[in-house]
Backbone of each chain as ProteinMPNN parsed JSONL, in Angstrom:
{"seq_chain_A": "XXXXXXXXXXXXXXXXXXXXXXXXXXXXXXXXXXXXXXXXXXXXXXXXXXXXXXX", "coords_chain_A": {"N_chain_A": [[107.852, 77.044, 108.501], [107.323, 78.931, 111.428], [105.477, 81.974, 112.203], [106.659, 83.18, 114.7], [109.035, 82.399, 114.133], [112.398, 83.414, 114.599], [114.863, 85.274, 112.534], [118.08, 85.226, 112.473], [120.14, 86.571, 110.811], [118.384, 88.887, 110.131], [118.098, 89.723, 112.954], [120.49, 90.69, 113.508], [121.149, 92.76, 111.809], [119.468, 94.43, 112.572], [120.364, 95.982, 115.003], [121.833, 97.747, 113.511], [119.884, 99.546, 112.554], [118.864, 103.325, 112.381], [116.55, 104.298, 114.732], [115.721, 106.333, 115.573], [115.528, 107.852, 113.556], [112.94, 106.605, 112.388], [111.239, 107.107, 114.367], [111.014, 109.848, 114.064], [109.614, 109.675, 111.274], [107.386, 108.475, 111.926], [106.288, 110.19, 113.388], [104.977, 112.069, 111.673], [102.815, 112.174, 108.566], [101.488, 109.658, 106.108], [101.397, 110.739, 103.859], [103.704, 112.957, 104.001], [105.822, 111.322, 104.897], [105.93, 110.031, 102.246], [106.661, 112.342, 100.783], [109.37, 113.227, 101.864], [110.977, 111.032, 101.194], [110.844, 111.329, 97.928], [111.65, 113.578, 98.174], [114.073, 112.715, 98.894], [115.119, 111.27, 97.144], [115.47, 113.391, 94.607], [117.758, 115.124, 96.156], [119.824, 112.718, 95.709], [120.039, 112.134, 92.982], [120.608, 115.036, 92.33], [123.306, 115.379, 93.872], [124.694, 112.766, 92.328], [124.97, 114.087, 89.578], [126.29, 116.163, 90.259], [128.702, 114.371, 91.178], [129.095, 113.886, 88.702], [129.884, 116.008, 87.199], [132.595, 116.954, 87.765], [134.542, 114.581, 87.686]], "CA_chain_A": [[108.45, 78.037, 109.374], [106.549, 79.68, 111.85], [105.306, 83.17, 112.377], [107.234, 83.604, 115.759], [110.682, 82.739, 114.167], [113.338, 84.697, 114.777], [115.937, 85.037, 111.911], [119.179, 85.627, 113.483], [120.614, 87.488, 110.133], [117.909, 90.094, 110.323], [118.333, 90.345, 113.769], [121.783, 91.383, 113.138], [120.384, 93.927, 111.035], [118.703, 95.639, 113.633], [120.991, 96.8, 115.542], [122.27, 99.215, 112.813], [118.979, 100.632, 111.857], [118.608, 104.226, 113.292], [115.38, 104.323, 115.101], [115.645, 107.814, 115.435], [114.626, 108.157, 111.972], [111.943, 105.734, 112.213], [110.19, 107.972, 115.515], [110.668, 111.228, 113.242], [108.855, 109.532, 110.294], [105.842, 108.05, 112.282], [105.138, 111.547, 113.64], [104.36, 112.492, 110.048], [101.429, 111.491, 108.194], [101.693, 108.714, 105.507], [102.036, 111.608, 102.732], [104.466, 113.338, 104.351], [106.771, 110.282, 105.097], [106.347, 109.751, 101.316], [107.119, 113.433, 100.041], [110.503, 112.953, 102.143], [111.436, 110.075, 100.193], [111.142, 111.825, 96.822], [112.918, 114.681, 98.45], [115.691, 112.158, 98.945], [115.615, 111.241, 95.41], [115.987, 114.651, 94.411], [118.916, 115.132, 96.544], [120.995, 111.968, 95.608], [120.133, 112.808, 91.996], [121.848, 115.987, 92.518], [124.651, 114.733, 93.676], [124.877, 112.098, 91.519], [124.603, 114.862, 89.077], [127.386, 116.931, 90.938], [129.793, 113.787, 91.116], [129.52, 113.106, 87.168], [130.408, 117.244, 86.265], [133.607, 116.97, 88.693], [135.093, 113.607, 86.991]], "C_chain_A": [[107.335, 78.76, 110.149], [106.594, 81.095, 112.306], [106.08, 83.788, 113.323], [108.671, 83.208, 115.437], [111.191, 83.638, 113.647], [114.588, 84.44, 113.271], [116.976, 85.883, 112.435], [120.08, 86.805, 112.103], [120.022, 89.029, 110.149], [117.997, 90.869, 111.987], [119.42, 91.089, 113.767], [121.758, 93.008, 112.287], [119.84, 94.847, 111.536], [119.095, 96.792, 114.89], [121.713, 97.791, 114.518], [121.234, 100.152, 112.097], [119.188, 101.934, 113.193], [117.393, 104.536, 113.061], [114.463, 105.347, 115.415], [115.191, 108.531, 114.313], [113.272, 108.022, 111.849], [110.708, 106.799, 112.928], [110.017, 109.123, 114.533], [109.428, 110.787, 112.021], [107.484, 109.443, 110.859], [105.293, 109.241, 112.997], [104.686, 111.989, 112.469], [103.634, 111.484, 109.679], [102.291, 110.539, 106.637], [102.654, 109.723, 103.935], [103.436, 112.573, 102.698], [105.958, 112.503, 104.284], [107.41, 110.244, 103.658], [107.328, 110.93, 100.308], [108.72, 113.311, 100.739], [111.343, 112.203, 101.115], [111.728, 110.336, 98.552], [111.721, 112.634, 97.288], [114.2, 114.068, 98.292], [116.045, 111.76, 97.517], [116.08, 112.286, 94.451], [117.661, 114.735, 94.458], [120.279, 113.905, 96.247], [120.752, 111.896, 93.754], [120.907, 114.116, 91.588], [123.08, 116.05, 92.542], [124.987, 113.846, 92.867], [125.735, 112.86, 90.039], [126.281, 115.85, 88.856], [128.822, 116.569, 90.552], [129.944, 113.876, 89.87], [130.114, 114.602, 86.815], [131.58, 117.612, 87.19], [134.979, 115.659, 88.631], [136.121, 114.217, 85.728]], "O_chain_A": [[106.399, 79.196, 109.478], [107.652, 81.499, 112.789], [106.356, 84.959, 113.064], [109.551, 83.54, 116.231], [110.891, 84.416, 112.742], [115.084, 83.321, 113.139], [116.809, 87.051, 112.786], [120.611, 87.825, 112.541], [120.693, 90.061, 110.17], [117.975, 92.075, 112.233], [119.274, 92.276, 114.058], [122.411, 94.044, 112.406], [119.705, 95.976, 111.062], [118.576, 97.778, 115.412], [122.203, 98.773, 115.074], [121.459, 101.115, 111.365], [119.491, 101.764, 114.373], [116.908, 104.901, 111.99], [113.239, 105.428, 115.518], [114.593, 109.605, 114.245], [112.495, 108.865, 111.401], [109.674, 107.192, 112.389], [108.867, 109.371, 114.17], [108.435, 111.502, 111.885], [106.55, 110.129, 110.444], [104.089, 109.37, 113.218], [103.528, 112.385, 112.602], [103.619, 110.328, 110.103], [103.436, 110.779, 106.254], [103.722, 109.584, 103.34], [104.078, 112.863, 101.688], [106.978, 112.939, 103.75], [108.617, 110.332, 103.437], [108.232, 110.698, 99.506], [109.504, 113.304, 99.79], [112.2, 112.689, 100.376], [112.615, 109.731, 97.949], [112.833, 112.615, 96.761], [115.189, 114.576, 97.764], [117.112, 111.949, 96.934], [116.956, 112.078, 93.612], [118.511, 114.573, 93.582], [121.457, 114.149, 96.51], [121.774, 111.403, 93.277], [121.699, 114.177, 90.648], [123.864, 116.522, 91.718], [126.073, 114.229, 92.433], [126.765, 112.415, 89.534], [127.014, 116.092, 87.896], [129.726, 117.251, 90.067], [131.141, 113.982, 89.603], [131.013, 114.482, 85.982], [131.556, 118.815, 87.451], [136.033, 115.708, 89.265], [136.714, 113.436, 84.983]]}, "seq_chain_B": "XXXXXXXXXXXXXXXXXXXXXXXXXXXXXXXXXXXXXXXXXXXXXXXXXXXXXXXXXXXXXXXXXXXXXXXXXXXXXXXXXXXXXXXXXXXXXXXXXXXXXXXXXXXXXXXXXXXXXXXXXXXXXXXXXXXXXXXXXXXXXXXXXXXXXXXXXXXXXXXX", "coords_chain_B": {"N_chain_B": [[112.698, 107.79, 89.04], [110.506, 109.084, 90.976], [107.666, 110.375, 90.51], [105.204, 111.223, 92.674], [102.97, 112.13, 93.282], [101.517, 112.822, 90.592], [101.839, 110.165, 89.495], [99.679, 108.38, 90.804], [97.909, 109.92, 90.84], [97.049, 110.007, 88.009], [96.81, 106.502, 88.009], [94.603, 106.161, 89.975], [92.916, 108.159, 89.042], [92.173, 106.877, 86.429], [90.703, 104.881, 87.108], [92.053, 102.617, 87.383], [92.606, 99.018, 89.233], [94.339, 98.61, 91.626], [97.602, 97.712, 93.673], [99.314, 99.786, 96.233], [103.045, 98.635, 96.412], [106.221, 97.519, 97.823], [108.986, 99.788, 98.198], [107.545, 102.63, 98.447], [105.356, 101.586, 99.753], [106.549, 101.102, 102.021], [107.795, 103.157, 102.88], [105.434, 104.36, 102.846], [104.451, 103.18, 105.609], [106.687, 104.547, 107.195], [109.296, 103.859, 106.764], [112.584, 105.012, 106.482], [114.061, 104.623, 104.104], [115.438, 105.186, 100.953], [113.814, 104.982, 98.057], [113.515, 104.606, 94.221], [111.376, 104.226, 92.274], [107.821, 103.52, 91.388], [106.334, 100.455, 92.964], [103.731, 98.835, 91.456], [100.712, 96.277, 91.965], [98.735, 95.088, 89.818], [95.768, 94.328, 88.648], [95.127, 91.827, 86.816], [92.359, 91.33, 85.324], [90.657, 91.575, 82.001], [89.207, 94.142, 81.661], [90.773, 95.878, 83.472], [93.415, 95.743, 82.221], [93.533, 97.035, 79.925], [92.473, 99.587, 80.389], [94.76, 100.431, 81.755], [96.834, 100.294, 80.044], [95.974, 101.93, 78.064], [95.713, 104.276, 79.756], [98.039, 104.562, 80.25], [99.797, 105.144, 78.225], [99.782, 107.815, 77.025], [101.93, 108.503, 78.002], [104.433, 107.539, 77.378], [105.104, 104.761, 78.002], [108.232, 102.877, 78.162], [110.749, 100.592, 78.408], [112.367, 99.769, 81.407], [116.163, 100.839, 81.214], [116.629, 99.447, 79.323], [118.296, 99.008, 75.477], [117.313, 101.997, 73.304], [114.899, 102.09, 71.242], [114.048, 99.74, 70.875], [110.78, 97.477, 69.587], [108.977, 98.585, 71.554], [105.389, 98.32, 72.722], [103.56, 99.363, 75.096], [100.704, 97.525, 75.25], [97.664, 96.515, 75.268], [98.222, 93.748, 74.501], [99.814, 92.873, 74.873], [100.609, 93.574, 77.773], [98.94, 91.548, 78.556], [100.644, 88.83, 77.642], [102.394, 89.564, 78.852], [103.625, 90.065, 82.564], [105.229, 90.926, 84.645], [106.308, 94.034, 84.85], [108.844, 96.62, 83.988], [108.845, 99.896, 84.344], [109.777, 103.077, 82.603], [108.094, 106.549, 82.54], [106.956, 109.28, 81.104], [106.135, 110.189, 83.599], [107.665, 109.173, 85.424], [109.039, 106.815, 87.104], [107.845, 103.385, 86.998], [106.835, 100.312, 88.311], [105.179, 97.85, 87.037], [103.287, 95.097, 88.563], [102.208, 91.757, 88.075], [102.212, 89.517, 89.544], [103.182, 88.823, 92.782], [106.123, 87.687, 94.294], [105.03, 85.596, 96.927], [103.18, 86.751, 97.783], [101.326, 86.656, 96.03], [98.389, 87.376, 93.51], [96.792, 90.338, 92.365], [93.779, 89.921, 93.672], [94.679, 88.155, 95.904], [96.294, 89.617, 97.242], [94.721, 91.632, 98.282], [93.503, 91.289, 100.065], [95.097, 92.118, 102.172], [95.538, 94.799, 102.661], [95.464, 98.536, 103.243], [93.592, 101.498, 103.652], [94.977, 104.591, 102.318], [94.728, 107.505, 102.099], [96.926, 110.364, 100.175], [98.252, 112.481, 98.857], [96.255, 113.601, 97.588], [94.692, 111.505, 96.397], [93.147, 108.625, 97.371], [94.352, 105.362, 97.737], [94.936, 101.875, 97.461], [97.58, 100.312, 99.992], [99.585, 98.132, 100.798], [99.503, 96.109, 103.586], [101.873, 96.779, 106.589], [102.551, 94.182, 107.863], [102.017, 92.172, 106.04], [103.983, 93.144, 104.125], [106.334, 92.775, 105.197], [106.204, 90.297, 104.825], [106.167, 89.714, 102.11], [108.632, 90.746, 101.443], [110.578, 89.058, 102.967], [110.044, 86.646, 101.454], [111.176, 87.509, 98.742], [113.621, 87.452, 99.351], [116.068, 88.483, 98.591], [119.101, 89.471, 99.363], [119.603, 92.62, 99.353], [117.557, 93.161, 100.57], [117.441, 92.508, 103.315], [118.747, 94.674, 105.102], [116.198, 96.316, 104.734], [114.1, 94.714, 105.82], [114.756, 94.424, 108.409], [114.649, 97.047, 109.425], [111.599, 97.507, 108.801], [110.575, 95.415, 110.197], [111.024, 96.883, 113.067], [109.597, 99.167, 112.982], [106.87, 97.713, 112.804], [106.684, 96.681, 115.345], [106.708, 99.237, 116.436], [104.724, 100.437, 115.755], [102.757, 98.336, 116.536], [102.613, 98.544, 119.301], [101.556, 100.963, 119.765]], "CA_chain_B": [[112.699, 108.772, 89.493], [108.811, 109.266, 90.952], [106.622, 111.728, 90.912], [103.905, 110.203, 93.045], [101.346, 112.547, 92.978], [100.753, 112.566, 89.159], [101.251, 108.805, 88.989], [98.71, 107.926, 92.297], [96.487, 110.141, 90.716], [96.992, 108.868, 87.107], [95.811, 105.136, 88.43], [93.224, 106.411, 90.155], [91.786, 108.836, 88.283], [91.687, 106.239, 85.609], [89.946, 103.598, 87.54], [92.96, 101.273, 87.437], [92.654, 98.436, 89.993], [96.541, 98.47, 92.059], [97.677, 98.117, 95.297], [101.01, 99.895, 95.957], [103.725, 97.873, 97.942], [107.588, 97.785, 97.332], [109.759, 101.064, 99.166], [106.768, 103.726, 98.735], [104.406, 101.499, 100.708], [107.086, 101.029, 103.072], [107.71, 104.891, 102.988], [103.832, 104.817, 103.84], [104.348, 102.956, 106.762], [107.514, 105.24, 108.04], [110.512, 103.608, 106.222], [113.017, 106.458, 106.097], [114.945, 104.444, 102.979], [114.96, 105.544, 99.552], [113.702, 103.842, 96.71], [113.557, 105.359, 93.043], [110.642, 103.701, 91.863], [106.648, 103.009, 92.448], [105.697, 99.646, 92.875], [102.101, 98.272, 92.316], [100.385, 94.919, 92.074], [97.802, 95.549, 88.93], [94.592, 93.587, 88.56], [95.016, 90.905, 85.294], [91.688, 91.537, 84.751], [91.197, 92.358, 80.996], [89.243, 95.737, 81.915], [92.011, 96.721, 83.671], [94.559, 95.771, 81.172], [92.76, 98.271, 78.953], [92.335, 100.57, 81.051], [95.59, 100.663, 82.251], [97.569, 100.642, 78.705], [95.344, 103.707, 77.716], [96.194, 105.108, 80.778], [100.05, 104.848, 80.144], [100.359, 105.424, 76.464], [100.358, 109.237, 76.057], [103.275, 109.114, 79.215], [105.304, 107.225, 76.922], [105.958, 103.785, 78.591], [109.487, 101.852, 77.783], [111.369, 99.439, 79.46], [113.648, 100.863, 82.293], [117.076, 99.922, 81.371], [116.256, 98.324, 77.949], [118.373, 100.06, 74.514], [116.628, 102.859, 72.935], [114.661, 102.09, 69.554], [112.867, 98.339, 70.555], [109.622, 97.762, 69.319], [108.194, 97.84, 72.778], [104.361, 99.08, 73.008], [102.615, 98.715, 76.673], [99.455, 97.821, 75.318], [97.164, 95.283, 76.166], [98.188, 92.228, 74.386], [101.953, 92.841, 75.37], [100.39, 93.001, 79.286], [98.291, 89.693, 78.417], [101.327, 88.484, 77.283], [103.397, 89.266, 79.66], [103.548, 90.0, 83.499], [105.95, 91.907, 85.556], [106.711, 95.155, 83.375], [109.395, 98.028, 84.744], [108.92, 101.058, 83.07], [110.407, 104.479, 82.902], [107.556, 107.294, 81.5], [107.506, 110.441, 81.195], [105.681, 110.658, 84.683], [108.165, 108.453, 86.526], [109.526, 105.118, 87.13], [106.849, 102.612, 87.245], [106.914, 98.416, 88.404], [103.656, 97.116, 87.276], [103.578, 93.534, 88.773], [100.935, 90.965, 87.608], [101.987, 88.57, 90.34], [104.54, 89.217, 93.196], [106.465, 86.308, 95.109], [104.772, 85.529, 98.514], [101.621, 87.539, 97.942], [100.598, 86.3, 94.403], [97.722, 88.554, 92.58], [95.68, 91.531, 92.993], [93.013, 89.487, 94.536], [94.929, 87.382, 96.413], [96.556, 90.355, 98.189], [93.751, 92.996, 98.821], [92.566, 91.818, 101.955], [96.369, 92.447, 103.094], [95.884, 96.279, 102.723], [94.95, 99.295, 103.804], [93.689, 102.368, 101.901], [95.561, 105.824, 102.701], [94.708, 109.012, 101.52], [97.433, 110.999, 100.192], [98.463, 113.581, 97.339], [94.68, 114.116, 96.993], [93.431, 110.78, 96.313], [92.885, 107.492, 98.332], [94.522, 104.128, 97.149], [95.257, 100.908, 98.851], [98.578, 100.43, 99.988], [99.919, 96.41, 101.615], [100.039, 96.364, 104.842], [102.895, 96.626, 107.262], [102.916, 93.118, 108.269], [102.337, 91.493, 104.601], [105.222, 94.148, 103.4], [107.648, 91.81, 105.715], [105.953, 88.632, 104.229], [106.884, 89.582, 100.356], [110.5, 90.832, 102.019], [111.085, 87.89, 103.577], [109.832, 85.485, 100.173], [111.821, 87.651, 97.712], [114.732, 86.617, 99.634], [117.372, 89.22, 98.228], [120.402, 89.952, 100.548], [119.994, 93.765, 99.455], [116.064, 93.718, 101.504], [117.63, 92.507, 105.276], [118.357, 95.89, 106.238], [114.857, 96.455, 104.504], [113.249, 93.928, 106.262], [115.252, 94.538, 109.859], [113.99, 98.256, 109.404], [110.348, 97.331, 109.242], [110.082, 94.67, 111.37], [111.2, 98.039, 114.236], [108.635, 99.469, 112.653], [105.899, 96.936, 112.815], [106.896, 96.521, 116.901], [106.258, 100.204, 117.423], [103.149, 100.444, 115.28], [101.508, 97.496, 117.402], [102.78, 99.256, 120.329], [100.736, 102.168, 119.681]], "C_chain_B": [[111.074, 108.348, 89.561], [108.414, 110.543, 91.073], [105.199, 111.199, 90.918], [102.558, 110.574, 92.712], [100.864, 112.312, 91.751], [100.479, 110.946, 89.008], [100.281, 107.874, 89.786], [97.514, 108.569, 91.12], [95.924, 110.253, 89.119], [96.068, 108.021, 87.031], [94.601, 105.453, 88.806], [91.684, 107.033, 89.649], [91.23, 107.953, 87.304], [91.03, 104.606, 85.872], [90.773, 102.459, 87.377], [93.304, 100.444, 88.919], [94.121, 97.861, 90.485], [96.319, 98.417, 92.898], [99.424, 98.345, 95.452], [102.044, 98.997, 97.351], [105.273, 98.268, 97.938], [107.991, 99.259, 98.55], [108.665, 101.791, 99.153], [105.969, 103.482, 99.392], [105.508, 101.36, 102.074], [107.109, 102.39, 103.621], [106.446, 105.093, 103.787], [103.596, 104.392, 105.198], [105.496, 103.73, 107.598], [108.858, 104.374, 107.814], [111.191, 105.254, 106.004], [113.969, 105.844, 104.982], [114.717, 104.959, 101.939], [114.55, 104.44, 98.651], [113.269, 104.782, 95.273], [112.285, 104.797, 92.272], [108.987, 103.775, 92.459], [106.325, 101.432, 91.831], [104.521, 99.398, 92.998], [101.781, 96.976, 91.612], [99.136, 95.549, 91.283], [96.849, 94.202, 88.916], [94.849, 93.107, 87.129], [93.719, 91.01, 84.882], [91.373, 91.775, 83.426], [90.525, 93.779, 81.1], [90.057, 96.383, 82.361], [92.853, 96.956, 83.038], [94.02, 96.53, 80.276], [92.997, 99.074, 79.576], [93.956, 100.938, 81.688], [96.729, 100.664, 80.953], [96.917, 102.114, 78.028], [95.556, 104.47, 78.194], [97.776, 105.624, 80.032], [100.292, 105.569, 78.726], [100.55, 106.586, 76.075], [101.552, 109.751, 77.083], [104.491, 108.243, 78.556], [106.282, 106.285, 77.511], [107.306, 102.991, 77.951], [109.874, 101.715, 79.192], [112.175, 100.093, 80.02], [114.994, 99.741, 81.845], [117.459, 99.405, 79.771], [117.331, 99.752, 76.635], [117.56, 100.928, 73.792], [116.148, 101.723, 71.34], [114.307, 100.812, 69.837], [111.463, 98.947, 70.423], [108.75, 97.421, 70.155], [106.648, 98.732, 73.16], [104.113, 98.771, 74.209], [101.608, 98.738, 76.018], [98.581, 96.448, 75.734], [97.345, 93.896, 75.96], [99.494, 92.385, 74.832], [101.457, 92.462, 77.067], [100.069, 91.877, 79.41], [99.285, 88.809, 78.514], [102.486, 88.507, 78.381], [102.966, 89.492, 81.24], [103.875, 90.981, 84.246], [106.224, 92.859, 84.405], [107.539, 96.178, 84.564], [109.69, 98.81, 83.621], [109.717, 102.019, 83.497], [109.093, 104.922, 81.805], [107.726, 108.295, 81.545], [106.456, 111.354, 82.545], [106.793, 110.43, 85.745], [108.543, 107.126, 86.541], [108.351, 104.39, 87.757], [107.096, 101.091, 87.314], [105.843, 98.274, 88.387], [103.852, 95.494, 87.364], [101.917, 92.808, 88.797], [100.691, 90.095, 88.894], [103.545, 89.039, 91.129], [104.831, 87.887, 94.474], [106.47, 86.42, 96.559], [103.685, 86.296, 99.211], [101.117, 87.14, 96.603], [99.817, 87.588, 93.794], [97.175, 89.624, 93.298], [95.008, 91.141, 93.894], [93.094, 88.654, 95.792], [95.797, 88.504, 97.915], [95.979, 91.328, 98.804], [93.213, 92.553, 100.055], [93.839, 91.561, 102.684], [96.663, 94.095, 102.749], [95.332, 97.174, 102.963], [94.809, 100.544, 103.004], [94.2, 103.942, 102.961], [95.279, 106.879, 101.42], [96.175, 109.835, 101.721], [98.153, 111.383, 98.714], [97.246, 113.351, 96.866], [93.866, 112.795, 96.232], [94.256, 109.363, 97.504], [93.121, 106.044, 97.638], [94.992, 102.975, 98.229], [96.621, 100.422, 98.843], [98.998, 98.738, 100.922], [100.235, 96.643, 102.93], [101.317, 95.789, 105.511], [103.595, 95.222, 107.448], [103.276, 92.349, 106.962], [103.617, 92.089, 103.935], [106.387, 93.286, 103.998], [107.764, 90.597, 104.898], [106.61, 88.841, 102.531], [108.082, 90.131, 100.429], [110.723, 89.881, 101.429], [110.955, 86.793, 101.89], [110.833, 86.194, 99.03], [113.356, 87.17, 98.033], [116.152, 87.312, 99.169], [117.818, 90.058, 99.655], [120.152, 91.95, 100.536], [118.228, 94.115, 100.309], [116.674, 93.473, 103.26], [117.909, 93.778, 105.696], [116.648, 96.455, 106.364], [113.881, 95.965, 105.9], [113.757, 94.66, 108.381], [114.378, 95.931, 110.161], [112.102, 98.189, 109.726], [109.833, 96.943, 110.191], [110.328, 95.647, 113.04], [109.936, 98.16, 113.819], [107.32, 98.818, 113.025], [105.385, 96.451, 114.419], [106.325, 97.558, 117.438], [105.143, 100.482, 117.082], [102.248, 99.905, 116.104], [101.312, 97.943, 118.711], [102.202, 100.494, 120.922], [98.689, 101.497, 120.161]], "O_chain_B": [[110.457, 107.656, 88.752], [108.856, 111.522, 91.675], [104.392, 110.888, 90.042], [101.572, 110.012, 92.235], [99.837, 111.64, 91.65], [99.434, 110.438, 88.601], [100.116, 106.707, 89.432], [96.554, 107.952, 90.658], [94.746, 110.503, 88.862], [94.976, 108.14, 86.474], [93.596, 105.141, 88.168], [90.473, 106.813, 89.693], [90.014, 108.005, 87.116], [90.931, 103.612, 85.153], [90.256, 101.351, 87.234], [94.084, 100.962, 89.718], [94.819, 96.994, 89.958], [95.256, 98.798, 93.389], [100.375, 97.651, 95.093], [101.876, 98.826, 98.559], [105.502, 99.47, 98.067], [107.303, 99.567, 99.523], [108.401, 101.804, 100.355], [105.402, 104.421, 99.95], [105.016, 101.584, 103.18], [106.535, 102.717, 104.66], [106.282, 105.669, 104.863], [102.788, 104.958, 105.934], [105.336, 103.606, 108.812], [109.525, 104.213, 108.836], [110.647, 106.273, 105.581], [114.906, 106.621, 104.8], [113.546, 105.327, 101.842], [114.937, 103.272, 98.606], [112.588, 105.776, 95.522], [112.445, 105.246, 91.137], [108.762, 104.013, 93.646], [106.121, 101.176, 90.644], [103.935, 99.523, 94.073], [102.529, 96.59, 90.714], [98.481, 96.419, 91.857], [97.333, 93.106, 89.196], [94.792, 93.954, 86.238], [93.723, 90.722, 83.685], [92.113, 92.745, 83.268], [91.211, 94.693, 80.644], [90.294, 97.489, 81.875], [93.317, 98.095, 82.979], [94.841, 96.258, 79.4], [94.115, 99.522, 79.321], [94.024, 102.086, 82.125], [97.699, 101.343, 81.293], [97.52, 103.107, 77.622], [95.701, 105.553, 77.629], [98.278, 106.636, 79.542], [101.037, 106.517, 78.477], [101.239, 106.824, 75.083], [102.038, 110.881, 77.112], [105.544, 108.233, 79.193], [107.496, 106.429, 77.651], [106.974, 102.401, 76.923], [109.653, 102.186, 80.308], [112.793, 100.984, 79.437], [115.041, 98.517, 81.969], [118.561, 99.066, 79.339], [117.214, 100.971, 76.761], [116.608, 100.191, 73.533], [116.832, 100.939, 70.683], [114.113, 100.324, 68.724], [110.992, 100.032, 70.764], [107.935, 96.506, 70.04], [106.749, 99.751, 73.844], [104.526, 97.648, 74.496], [101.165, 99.88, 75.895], [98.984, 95.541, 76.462], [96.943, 92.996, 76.696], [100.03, 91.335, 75.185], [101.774, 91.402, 77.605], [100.635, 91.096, 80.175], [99.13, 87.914, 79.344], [103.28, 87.604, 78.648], [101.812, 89.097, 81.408], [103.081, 91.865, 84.569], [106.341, 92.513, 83.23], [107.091, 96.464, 85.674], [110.32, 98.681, 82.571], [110.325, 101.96, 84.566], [108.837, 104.325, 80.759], [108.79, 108.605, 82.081], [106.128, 112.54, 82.567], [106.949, 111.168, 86.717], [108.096, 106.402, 85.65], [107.911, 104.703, 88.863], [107.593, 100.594, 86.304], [105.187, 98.448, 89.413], [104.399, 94.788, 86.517], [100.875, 93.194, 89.326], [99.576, 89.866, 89.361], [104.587, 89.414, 90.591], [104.032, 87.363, 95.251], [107.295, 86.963, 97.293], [103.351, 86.477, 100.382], [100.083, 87.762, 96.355], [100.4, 88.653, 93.592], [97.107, 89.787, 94.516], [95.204, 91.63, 95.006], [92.165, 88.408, 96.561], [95.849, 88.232, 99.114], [96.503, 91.913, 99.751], [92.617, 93.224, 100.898], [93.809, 90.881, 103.71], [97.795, 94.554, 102.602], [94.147, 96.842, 102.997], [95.495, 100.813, 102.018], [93.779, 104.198, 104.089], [95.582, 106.905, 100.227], [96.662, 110.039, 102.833], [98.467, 110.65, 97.776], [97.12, 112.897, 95.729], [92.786, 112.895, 95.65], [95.331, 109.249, 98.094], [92.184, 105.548, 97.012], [95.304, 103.108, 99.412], [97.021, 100.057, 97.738], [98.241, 98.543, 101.873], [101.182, 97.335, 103.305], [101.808, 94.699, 105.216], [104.798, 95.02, 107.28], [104.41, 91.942, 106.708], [104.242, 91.356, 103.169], [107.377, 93.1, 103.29], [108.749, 90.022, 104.434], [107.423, 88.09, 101.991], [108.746, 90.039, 99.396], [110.955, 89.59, 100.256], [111.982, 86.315, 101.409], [111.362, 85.35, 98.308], [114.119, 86.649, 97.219], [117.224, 86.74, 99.367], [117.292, 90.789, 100.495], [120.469, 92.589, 101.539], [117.868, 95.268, 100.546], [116.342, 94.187, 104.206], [117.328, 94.127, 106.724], [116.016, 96.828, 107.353], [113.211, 96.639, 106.684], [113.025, 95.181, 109.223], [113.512, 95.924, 111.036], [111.516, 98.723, 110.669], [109.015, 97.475, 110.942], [109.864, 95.162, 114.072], [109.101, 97.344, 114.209], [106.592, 99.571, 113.671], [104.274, 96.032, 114.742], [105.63, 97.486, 118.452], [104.352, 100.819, 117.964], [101.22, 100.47, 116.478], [100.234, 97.86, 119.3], [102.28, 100.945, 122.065], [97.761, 102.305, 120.171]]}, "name": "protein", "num_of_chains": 2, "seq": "XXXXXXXXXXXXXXXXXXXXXXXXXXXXXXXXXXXXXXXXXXXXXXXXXXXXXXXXXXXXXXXXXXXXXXXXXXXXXXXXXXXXXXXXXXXXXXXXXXXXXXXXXXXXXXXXXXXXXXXXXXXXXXXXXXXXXXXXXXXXXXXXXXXXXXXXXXXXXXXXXXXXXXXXXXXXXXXXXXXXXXXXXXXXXXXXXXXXXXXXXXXXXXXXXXXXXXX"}
């Protein structure tokens, strides 16, 4: 397979990323990007958290 | 669950030869996905495998996932012995991988990475492009948004 093919599934894929995310992240520095990411773990821990004392 | 800083500066502090890849190096390149875990690619070395079971052992490695109460030590003949390890300690969720499919070993992947400073120390992290290549080879349906996501990524990076 070569380096320049295209896979047509991931292309498909690309039209639902939001890229708008992507621009916000790459203004932030590498550490930053990452402290987000545990923030989000946080937060869907929480909820997680939330959903199970509401069952 | 991670908590990067302690476990970045863990490895490092303890001279353990890694290179991180999986969602947090993606994160490092500007992935906005989550991932609950740190992945790294550990040196088979046996100094490392020392050094890196001594490391772990007073954070209280077990198997993520696994029933309570096996007789599972991380120490160095269990690493010898074995390979891929996913832990849970009491720093964080840890994937130590011996060998990962479509980048093989430690040595085989360090001159596909780049070293980033951040949470106060400096480790080497896979680069952008190789991060598609061990996507693309693991081949699970739940990485194509993964992969679609980067490969933006990897367009506007070069673009810069």
């Amino acid at each position: 397979m070569s380096d320049d093919w295209v896979d047509p599934v991931i292309e498909a894929y690309k039209k639902d990323v939001d890229v708008t995310l992507l621009i916000e992240q790459l203004r932030r520095t590498p550490e930053e990007r990452m402290r987000r990411i545990e923030d989000l773990q946080h937060a869907m821990l929480e909820l997680a958290k939330a959903g199970r004392r509401t069952k | 669950m991670t908590n990067l800083g302690k476990q970045l500066a863990l490895l490092v502090g303890g001279g353990v030869d890694f290179i991180v890849i999986g969602g947090m190096a993606a994160a490092a390149h500007g992935s906005a996905r989550a991932t609950l875990d740190l992945d790294v690619v550990y040196s088979r070395a046996p100094s490392n495998i020392e050094r890196l079971a001594t490391l772990l052992a007073p954070h209280k490695p077990y198997l993520r996932g696994a029933p309570p109460g096996l007789p599972f030590k991380f120490d160095p003949e269990t690493i010898r012995h074995g390979l891929n390890f996913t832990l849970v300690t009491d720093l964080g969720d840890f994937d130590f991988l011996g060998e990962v499919v479509g980048g093989g070993t430690y040595a085989e992947l360090l001159t596909h990475t780049i070293e980033i400073d951040a949470f106060g120390v400096r480790c080497r992290y896979v680069d952008l492009a190789t991060l598609i290549t061990l996507k693309r080879a693991a081949g699970r349906p739940k990485d194509f948004e993964a992969i679609a996501e980067l490969e933006i990524l990897l367009s506007k990076t070069e673009k810069r």
